[in-house]
DRENFIKOL-466587 format. One record per residue: residue number from 1; x, y, z of N, C-alpha, C, CB in turn; residue in one letter. Coordinates in Angstrom, 1 decimal, decimal comma. Glycine has a CB too. Layout:
N
[NUM; [X; Y; Z]; [X; Y; Z]; [X; Y; Z]; [X; Y; Z]; 'A']
...
// end
This chain:
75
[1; [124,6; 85,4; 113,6]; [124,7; 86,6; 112,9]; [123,9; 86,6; 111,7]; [126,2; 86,9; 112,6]; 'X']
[2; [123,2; 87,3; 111,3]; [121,9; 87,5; 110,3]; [122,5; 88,3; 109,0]; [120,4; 88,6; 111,3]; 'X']
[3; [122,3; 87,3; 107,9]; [123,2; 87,6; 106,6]; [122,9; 88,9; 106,0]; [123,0; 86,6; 105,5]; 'X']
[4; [123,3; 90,0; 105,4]; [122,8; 90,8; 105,0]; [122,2; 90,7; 103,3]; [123,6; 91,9; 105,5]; 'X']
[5; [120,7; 91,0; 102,9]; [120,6; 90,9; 101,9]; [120,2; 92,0; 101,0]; [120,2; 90,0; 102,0]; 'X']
[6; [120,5; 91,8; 99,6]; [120,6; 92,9; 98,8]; [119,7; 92,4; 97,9]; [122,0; 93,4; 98,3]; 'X']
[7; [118,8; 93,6; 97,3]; [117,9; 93,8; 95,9]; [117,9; 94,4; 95,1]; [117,0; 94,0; 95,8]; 'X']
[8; [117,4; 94,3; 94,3]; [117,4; 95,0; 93,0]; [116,2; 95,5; 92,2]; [118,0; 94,3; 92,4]; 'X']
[9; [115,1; 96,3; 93,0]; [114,0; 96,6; 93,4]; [113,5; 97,7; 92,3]; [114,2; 97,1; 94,8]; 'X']
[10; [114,7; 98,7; 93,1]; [114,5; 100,0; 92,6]; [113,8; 100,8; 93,3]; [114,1; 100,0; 91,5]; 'X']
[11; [113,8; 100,6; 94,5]; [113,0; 101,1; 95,3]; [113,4; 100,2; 97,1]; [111,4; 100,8; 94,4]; 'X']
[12; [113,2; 101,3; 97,7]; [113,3; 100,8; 99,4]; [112,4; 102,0; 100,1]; [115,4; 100,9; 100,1]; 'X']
[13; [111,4; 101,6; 101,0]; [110,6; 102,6; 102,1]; [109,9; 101,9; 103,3]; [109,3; 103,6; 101,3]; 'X']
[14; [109,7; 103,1; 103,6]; [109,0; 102,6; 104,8]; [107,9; 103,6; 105,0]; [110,0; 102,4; 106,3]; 'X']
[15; [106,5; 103,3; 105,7]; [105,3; 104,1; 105,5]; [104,1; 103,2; 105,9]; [105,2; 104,8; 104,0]; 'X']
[16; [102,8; 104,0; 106,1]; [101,9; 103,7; 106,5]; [100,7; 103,4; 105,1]; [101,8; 104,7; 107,5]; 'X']
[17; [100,0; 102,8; 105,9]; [98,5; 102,4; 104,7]; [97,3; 102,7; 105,4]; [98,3; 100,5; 104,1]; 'X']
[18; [96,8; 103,0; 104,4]; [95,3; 103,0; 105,1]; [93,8; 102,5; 104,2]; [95,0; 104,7; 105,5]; 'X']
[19; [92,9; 101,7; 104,2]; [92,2; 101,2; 102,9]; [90,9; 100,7; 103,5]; [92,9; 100,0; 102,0]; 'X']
[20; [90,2; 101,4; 102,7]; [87,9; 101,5; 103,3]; [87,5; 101,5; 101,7]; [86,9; 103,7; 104,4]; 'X']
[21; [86,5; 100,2; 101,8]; [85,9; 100,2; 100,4]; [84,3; 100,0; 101,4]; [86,6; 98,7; 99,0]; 'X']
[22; [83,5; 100,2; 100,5]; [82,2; 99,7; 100,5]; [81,9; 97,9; 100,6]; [81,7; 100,3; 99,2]; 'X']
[23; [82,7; 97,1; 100,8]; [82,3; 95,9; 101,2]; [82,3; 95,9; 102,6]; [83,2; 94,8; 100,6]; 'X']
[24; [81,9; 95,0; 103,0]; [81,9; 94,4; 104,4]; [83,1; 93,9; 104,6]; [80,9; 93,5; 104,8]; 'X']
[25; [83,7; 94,3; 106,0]; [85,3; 93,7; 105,8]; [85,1; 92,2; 106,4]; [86,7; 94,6; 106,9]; 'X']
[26; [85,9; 91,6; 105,9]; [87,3; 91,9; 105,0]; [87,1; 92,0; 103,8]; [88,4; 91,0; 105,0]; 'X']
[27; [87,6; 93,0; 103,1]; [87,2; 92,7; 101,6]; [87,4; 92,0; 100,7]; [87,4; 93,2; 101,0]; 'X']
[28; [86,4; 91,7; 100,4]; [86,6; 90,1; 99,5]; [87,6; 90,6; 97,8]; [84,3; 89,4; 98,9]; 'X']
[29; [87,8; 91,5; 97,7]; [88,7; 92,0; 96,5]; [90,1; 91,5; 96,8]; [88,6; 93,7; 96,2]; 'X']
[30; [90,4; 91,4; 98,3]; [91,8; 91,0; 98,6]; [92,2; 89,5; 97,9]; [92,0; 91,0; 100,2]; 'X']
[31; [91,0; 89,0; 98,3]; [91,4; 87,6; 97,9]; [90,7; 86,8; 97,1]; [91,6; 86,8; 98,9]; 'X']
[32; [90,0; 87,6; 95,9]; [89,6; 87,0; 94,3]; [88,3; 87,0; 94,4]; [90,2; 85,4; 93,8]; 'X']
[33; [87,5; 87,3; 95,9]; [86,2; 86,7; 95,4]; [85,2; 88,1; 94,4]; [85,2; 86,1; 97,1]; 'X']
[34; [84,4; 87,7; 94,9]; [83,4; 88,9; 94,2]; [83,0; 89,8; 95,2]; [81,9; 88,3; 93,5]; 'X']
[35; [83,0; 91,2; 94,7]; [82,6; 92,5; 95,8]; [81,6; 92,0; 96,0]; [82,6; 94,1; 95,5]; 'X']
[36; [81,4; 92,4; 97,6]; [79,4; 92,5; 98,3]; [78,4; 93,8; 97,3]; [79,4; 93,4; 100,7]; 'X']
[37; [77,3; 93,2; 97,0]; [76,7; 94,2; 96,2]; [76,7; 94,1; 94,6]; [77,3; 95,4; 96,7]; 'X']
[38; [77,5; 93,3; 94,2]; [78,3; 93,4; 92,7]; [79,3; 94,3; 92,5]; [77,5; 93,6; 91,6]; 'X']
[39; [79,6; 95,2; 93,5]; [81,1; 96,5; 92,9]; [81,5; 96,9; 94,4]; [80,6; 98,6; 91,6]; 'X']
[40; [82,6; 97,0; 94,2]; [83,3; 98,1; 95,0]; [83,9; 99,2; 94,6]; [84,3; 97,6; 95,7]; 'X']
[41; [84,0; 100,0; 95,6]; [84,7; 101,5; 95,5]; [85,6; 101,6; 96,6]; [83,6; 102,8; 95,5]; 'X']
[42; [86,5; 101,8; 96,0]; [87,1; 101,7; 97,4]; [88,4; 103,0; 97,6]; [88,0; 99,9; 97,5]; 'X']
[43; [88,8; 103,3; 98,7]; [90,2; 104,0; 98,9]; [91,2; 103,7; 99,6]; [90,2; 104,9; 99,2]; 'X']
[44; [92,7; 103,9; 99,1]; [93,9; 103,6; 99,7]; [94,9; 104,8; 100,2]; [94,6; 102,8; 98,8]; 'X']
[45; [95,3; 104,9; 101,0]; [96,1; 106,1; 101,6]; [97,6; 105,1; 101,9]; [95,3; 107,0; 103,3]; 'X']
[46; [98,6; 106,1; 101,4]; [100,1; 105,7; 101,4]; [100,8; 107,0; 102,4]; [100,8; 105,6; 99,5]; 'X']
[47; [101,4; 106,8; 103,0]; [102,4; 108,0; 103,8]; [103,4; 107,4; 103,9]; [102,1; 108,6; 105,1]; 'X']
[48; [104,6; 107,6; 103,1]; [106,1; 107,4; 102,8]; [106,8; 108,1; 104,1]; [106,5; 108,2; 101,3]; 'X']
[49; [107,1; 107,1; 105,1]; [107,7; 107,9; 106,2]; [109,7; 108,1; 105,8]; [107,3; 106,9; 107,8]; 'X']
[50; [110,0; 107,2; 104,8]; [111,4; 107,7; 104,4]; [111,4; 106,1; 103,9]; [112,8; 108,3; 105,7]; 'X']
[51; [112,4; 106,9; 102,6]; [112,8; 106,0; 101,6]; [112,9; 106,4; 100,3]; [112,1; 105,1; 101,6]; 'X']
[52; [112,8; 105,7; 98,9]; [113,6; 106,4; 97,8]; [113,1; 105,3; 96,9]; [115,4; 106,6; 98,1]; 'X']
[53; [112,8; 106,1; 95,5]; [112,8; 105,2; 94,4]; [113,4; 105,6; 93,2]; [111,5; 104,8; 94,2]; 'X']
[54; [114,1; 104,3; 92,9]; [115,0; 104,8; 91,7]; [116,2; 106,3; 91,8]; [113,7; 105,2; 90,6]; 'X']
[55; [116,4; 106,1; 92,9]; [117,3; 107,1; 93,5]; [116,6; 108,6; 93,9]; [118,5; 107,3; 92,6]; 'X']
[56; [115,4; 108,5; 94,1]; [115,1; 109,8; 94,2]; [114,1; 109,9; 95,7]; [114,2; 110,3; 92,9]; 'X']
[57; [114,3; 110,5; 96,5]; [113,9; 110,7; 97,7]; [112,5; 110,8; 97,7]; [114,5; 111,7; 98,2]; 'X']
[58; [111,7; 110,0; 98,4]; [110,0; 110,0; 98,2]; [109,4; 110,4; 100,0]; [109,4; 107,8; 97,5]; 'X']
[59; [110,9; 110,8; 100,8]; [110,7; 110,8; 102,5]; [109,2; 111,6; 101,9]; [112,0; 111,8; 103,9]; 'X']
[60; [108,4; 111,9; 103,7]; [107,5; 112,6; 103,8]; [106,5; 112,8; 102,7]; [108,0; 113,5; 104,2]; 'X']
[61; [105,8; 111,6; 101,8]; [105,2; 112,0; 101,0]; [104,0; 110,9; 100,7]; [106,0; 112,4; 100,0]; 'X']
[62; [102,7; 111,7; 100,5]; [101,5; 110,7; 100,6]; [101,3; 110,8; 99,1]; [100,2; 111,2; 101,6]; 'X']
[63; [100,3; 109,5; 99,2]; [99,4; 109,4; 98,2]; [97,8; 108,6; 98,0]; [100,2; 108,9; 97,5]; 'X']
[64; [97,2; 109,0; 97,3]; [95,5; 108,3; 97,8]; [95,6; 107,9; 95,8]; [93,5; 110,0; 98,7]; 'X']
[65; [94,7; 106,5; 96,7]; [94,0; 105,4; 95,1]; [93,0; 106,1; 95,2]; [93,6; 103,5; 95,0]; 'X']
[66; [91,6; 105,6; 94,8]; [90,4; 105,8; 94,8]; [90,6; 105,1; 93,4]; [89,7; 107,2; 95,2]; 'X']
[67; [89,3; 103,7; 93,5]; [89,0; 102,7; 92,6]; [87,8; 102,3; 92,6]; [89,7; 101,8; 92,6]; 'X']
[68; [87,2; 101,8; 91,3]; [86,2; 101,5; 91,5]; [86,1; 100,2; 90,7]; [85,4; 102,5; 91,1]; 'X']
[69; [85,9; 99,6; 91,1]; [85,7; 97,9; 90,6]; [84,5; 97,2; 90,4]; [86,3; 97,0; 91,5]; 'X']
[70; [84,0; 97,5; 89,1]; [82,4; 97,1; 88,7]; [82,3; 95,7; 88,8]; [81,7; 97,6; 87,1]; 'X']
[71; [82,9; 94,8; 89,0]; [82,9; 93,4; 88,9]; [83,5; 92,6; 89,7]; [83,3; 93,1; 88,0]; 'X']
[72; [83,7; 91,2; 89,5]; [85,1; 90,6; 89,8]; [86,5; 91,3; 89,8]; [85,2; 89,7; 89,0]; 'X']
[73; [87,4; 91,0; 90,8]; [88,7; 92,0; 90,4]; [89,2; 91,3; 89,3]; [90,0; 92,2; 91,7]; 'X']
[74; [89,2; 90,2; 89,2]; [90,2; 89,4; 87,9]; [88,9; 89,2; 86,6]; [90,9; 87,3; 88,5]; 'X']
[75; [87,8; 90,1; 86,6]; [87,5; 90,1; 85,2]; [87,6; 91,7; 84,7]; [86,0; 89,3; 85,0]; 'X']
// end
């Protein structure tokens, strides 16, 4: 029997992603190196298929990043 566990988040969902930058995948921004070219631009799509943050209902609701990262991500 599989324990049940609790957080303290402030937040619980479930939803889709979606993410295309200008590097060659995989994108090297995921994991510290330096963008192809010297920068990326990139975009992220969120679709909140149900769930809630901070007690407020976020079901059915998208959202888009669009970033541009002239450098290293960690400088």
């Amino acid at each position: 029997m599989a324990e049940a566990t609790t957080t303290n988040a402030g937040y619980d969902f479930t939803g889709d992603l979606i993410e295309a930058c200008s590097c060659f995948a995989p994108c090297p921004c995921w994991v510290a190196d330096d963008p192809d070219g010297g920068a990326c631009w990139s975009f992220t799509g969120y679709y909140v298929r149900s769930g809630a943050s901070r007690g407020v209902d976020i079901s059915d609701l998208s959202l888009i990043s669009l970033v541009q990262i002239p450098g290293h991500v960690h400088d």
